[in-house]
Residue, then its C-alpha position, 0 to 999 in steps of 0.5 A: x500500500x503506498x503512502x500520501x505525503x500530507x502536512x509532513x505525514x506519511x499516511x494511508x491514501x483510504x481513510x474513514x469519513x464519519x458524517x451522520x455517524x454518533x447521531x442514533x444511538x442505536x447504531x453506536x455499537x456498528x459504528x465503533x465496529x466499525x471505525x475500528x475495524x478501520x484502524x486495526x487495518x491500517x487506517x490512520x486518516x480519520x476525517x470529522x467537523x463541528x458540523x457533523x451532528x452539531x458534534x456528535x460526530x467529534x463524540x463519538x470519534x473520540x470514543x472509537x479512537x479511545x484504545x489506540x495511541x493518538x500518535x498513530x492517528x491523522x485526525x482532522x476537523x472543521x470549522x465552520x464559515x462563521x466561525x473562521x474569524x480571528x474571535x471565534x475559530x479558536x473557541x471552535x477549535x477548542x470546542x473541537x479539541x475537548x469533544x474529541x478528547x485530544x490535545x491537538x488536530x494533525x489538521x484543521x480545515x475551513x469547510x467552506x469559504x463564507x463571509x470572513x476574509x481568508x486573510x483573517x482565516x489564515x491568520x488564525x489558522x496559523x496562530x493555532x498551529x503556533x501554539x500548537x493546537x493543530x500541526x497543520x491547516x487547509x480548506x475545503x470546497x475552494x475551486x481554483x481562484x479562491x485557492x490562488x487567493x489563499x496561496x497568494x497570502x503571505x502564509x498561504x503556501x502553508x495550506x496543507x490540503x483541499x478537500x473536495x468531492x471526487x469520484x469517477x462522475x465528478x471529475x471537474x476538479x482534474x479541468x485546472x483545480x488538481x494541477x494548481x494544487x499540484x504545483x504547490x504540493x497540496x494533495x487532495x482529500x476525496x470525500x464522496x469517493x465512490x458518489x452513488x455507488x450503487x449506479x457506478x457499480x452496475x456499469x459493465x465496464x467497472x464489473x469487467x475491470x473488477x472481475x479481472x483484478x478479483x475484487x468487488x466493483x466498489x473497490x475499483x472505484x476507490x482505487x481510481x480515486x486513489x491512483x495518482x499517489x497525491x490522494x486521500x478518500x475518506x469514504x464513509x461506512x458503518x458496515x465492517x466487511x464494506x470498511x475492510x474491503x475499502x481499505x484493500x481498495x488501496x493496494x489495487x493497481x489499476x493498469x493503462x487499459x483499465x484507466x483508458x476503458x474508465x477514461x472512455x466510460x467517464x471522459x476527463x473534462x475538458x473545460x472548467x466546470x463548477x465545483x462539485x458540492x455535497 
């Protein structure tokens, strides 16, 4: 399994997302199972937000990573658009901290730019990373201009990280966003890496390639979304066999007949698209 390069770690590229999850209590034991099943095979990217059930999420992360040493963990969160002031982001990371139980973030994001100058987003990011709270920061949903912008700021080459919607049917990202971000070292963070699955799957195509390479459909895809070594998916189960599986996805090498048959199916784009969100 190859390694990404991020925020000065070496880290698995399949990691855990964790939206809806801490939300029903009756799915809390699958739930640990689950996230667990993750870190026992590797996983070391766990990916959270103040957002996510109003922090149930961050609860209920702290948890499932209770038995493992923080060290070996690559936890991130993120701060709401509101709350990206120099006033208010280190309350809300705070906030973060004390619902996760840890002292520090490996990477704190902006979810998405709202009112608050990025200047003075930046500028409280990078006054927490000095006092230790976070070893790095980046943001998420930011297409290409609001990205330049960032790196433009006397800290901005700092950024760590994009996060974004990628999979095989959202591709835009790959038009200008991935080669900016390329040019700076910043990976990118794929959330909704398999979109919905459940159609991608029953393409004949991805079943051909899947049976080839004797895995499942759904594997296929993360192991596309994953192919360029400057990716980290964060797909998101509650179900521990599907967990497993996903990890494996990372030790598929998917070759340039695979990638030309796929490239056919969903072509590269070859113009600027919007930002694919949610």
């Amino acid at each position: 399994m190859g390694k990404v390069s991020i925020a000065g770690r070496e880290v698995n590229p399949i990691g855990l997302g964790t939206l809806h999850m801490g939300d029903d209590p009756s799915q809390l034991k699958q739930e640990l199972k689950a996230i667990r099943t993750g870190l026992d095979n590797g996983v070391q990217v766990l990916d959270t937000a103040e957002m996510y059930g109003s922090g149930n999420s961050e609860k209920f992360l702290s948890k499932a990573i209770e038995p493992y040493k923080r060290e070996d963990l690559f936890l991130i969160s993120k701060v709401l658009p509101p709350n990206a002031s120099k006033k208010q982001l280190p309350i809300s990371l705070e906030n973060s901290l004390k619902r996760l139980n840890v002292d520090y973030l490996d990477l704190y994001l902006l979810h998405w730019q709202g009112q608050v100058p990025l200047e003075e987003t930046v500028e409280a990011l990078e006054k927490t990373k000095n006092q230790g709270k976070i070893r790095a920061w980046g943001v998420s949903n930011l297409d290409t201009n609001e990205l330049k912008n960032v790196i433009s700021l006397p800290e901005g080459k700092d950024c760590s990280a994009n996060q974004l919607r990628y999979n095989l049917r959202d591709r835009g990202i790959e038009y200008d966003l991935i080669p900016e971000m390329n040019q700076y070292n910043i990976p990118v963070i794929a959330y909704a890496p398999v979109d919905r699955g459940k159609q991608l799957v029953k393409e004949t195509v991805i079943q051909q390639i899947a049976e080839k390479h004797g895995v499942d459909a759904f594997q296929i895809l993360l192991a596309w979304t994953v192919r360029n070594g400057n990716t980290i998916a964060i797909p998101q189960s509650s179900n521990e066999a599907h967990v497993y599986n996903n990890i494996q996805a990372a030790n598929i090498k998917l070759s340039e007949d695979d990638l030309k048959k796929i490239d056919k199916l969903y072509p590269k784009p070859t113009s600027k698209q919007p930002l694919a969100l949610w």
